[in-house]
C-alpha positions as CSV (number, residue, x, y, z in Angstrom):
1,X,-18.4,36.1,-36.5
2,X,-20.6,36.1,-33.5
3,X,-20.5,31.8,-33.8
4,X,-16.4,31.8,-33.7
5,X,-16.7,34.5,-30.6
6,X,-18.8,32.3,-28.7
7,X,-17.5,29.2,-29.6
8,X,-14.2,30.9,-28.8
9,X,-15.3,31.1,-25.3
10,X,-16.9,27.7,-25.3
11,X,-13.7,26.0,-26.1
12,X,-11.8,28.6,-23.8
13,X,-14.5,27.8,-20.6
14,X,-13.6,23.9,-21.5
15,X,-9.8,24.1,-21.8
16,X,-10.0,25.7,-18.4
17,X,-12.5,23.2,-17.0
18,X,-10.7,20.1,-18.9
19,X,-6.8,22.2,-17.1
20,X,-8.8,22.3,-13.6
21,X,-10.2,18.7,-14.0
22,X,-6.3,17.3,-14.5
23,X,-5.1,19.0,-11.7
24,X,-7.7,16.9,-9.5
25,X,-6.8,14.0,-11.5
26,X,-3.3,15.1,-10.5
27,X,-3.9,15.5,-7.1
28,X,-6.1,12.3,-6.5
29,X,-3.3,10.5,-7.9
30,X,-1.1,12.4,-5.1
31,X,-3.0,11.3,-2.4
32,X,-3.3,7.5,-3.1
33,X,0.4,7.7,-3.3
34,X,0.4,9.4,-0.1
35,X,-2.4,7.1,1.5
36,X,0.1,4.1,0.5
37,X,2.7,5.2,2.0
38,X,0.8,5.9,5.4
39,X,-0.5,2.2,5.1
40,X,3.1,1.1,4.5
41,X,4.4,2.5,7.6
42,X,1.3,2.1,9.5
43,X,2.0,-1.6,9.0
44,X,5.4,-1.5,9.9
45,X,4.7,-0.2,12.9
46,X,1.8,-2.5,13.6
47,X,5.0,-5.2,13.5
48,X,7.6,-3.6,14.9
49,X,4.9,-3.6,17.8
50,X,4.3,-6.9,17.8
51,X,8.1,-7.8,17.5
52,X,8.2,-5.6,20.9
53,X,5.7,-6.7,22.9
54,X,7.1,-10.5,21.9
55,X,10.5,-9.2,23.2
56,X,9.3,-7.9,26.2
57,X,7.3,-10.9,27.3
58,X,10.8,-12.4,26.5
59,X,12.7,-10.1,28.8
60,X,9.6,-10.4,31.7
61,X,10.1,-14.5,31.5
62,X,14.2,-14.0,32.1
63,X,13.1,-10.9,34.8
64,X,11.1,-13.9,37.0
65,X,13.4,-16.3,36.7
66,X,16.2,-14.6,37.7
67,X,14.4,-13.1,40.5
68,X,13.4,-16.5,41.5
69,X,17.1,-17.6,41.1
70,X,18.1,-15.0,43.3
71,X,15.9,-15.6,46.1
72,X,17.1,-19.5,46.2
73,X,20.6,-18.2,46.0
74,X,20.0,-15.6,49.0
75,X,18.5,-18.5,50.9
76,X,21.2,-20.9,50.4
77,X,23.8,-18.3,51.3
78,X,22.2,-17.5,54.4
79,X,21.9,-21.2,55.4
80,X,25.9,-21.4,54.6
81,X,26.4,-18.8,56.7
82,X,24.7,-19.7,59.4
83,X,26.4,-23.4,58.8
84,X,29.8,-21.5,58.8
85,X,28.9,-19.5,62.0
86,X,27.8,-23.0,64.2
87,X,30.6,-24.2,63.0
88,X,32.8,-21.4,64.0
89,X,30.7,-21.2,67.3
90,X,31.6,-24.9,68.1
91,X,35.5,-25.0,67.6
């Protein structure tokens, strides 16, 4: 009898250590799941950045040229005026 008590609580101490080592199996699984995820969006991010700074080098490019266009138009208009003014100033 004393055999089937302790084999009673050998098979009772490795039910509980077999329960205990699912729930890390369990959990392990739970965090590569997780840990995928975070690399999914850490990836989309890492592109979405890129697509970004790609559109903002875009928008910098157009920013120069219209400032450049600008100052050739501010010159020309000054020049037209003062074209306007002598001509004015001569009739």
């Amino acid at each position: 009898m004393a055999d089937k008590s302790r084999m009673h609580l050998a098979f009772d101490r490795f039910e509980t250590a077999l329960r205990g080592f699912e729930v890390a199996v369990s959990h392990a699984k739970d965090a590569g799941k997780r840990r995928q995820v975070l690399e999914d969006e850490k990836r989309m991010l890492l592109e979405d950045r890129s697509r970004l700074a790609e559109e903002l080098d875009e928008v910098k490019a157009r920013a120069n040229r219209l400032d450049k266009a600008n100052s050739q138009v501010s010159v020309r208009l000054g020049a037209a005026m003062d074209n306007i003014k002598t001509i004015l100033g001569s009739a």
